[in-house]
C-alpha positions in Angstrom: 212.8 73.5 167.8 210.1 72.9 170.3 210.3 69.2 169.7 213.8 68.9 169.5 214.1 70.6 173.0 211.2 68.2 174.3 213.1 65.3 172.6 216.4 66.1 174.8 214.4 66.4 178.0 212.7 63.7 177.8 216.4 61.9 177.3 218.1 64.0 180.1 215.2 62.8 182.8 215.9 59.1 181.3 219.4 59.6 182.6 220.8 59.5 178.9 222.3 62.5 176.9 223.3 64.9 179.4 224.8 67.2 177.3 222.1 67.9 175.3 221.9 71.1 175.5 224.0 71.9 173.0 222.3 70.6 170.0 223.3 71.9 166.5 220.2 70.8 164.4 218.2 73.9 163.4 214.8 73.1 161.5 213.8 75.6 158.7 211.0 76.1 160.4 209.9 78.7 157.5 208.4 76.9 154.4 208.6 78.4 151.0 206.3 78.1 147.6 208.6 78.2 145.4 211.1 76.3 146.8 214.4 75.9 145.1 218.0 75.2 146.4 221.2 76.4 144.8 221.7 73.0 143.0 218.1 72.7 141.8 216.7 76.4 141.5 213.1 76.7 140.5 212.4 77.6 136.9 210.1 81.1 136.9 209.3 82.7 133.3 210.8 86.0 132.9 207.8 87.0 130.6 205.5 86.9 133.8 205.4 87.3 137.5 205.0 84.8 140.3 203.7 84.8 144.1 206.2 83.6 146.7 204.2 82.1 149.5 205.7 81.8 153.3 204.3 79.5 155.5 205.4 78.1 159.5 203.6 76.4 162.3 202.1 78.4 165.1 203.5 81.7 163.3 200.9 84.3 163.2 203.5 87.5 163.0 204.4 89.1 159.8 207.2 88.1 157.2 209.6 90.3 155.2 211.0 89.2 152.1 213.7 90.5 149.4 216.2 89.6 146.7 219.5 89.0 148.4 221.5 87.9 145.3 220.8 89.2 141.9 218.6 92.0 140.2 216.6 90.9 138.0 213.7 89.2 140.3 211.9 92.0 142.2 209.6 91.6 145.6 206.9 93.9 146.1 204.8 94.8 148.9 203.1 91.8 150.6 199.3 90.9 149.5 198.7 89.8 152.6 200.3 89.5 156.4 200.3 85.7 156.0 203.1 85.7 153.7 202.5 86.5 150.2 204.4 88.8 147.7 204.0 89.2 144.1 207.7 88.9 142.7 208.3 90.6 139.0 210.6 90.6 136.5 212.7 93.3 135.8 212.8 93.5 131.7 216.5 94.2 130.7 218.3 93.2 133.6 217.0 89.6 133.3 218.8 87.0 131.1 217.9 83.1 130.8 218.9 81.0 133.3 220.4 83.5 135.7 219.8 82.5 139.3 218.9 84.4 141.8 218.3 84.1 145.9 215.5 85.3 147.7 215.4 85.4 151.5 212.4 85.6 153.7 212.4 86.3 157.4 210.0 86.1 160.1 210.1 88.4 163.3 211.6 85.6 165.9 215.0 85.9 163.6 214.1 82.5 161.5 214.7 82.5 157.8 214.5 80.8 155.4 215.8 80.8 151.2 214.8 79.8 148.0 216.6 80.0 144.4 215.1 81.1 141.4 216.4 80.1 138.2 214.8 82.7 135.2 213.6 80.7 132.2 211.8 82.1 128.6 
């Protein structure tokens, strides 16, 4: 957003763009590992758990992170501040190929999303 906001100044003191201001591109400034979308999910075994990793520029503040659609992927406490959680399985309530959402936030109100698609 930083460079975006430089970007626009730069153009207002040109004397172009004076309604700048108003600028509706939003970087996900929040980078995920895994990182799937709704229309590509990424594939995790449901015989094993995974670490989700969260990583953004110039961020040194904590993360939270949790399942915000479905019940069978679980996020546990972090394993570090950085932006790191073990995410497990949940036996029973997982089928193959469900999909699932899991958001992560940082303090400043950024977030970010990634699907997960559960394979054998």
């Amino acid at each position: 957003m930083k460079r975006a906001r430089r970007i626009c100044l730069a153009l207002v003191a040109a004397g172009g763009m004076a309604a700048c201001t108003h600028s509706t591109y939003m970087p996900n400034v929040i980078q995920l590992t895994p990182k799937g979308t709704s229309a590509q999910p990424a594939d995790q075994s449901i015989a094993k758990s995974f670490t989700l990793f969260a990583v953004e520029d110039g961020y040194t503040g904590q993360f939270s992170a949790q399942t915000i659609v479905g019940n069978c992927w679980v996020v546990q406490a972090p394993i570090m501040t950085g932006g790191a959680w073990t995410v497990v399985p949940q036996g029973s309530t997982c089928s193959r190929l469900d999909t699932e959402k899991i958001e992560v936030k940082d303090t400043n109100g950024n977030s970010a999303v990634t699907f997960i698609r559960s394979v054998q």
